[in-house]
C-alpha positions in Angstrom: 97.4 94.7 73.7 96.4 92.8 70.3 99.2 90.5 69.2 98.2 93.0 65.4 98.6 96.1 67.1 102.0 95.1 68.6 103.6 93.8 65.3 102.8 97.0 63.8 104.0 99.1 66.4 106.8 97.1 66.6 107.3 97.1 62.5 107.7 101.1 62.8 110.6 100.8 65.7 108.4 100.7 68.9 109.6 98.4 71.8 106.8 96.6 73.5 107.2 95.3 76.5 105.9 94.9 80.1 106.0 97.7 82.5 108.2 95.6 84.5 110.8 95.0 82.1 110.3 99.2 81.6 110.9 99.6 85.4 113.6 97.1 85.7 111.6 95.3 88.6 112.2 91.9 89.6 109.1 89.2 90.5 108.9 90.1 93.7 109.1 94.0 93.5 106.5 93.8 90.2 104.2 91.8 92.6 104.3 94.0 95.1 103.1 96.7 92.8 100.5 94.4 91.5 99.4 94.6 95.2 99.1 97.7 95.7 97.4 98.2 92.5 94.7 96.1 93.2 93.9 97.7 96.9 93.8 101.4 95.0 91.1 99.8 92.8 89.1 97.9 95.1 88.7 101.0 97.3 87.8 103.5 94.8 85.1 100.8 94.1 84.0 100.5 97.7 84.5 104.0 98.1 81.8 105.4 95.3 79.8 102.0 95.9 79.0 103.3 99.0 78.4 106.9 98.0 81.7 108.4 99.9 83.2 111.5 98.0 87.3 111.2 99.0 86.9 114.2 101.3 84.0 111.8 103.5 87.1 109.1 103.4 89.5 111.2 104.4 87.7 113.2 107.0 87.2 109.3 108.5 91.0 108.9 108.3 91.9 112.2 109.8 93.7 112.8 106.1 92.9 115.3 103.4 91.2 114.3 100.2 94.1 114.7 98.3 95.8 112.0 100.0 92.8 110.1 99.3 93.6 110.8 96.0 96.7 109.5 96.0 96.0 106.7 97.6 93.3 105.9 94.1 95.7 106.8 92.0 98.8 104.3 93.5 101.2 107.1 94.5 104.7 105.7 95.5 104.2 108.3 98.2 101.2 106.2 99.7 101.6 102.8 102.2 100.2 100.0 102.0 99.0 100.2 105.7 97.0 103.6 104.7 95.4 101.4 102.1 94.7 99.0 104.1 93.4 101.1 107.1 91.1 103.5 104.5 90.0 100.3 103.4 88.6 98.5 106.7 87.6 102.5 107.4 84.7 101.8 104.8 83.7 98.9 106.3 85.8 96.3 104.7 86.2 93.0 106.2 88.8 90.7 106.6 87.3 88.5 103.7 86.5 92.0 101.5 90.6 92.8 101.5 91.5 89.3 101.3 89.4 89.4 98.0 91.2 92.7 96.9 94.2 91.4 97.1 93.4 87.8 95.1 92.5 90.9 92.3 96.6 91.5 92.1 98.3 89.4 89.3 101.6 88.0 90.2 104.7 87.0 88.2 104.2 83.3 87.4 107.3 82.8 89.4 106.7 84.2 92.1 104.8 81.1 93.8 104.7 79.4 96.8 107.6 76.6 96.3 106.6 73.3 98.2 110.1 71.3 99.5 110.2 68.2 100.9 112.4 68.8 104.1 115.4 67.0 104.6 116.9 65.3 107.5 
């Protein structure tokens, strides 16, 4: 959002804020979503990139289409193991779901911390 669009909203009694702070999600349960947010994208991308309608996907996944849906539209209802699996089901690779996931944007703090051990 534009820093001028949020001081006005926020000059008429709006609260702005992230969806995280709306949810009342910490780092590791926003990133999570972040995850799964990116996976809905990148297969609705591969899916019409390849020409699939949803029903195609889901006849391939022994599903219905509106569980396809679902699944492009980040239901909580929907896994990330049926993402994952409609995913390689169009081909995907390895490499192609490893990219889908670099897509998700993490909470800065939730990083990889580096210790030195101690003995």
């Amino acid at each position: 959002m534009k820093a001028s669009k949020k001081r006005r909203l926020e000059a008429t009694g709006w609260k702005v804020g992230t969806a995280q702070e709306f949810l009342g999600l910490n780092d590791e349960e926003a990133a999570f979503v972040e995850l799964k947010v990116a996976l809905a994208r990148a297969l609705r991308a591969r899916r019409a990139r390849l020409g699939f309608s949803q029903a195609k996907l889901a006849e391939r996944l022994g599903s219905s289409q509106s569980r396809v849906a679902k699944m492009e539209n980040v239901d909580a209802s929907v896994s990330v193991d049926l993402l994952v699996r409609a995913f390689y089901a169009l081909g995907a690779t390895a490499r192609d779901l490893a990219a889908a996931i670099a897509q998700a944007k993490a909470p800065r703090s939730v990083r990889p911390r580096v210790r030195r051990a101690t003995g």
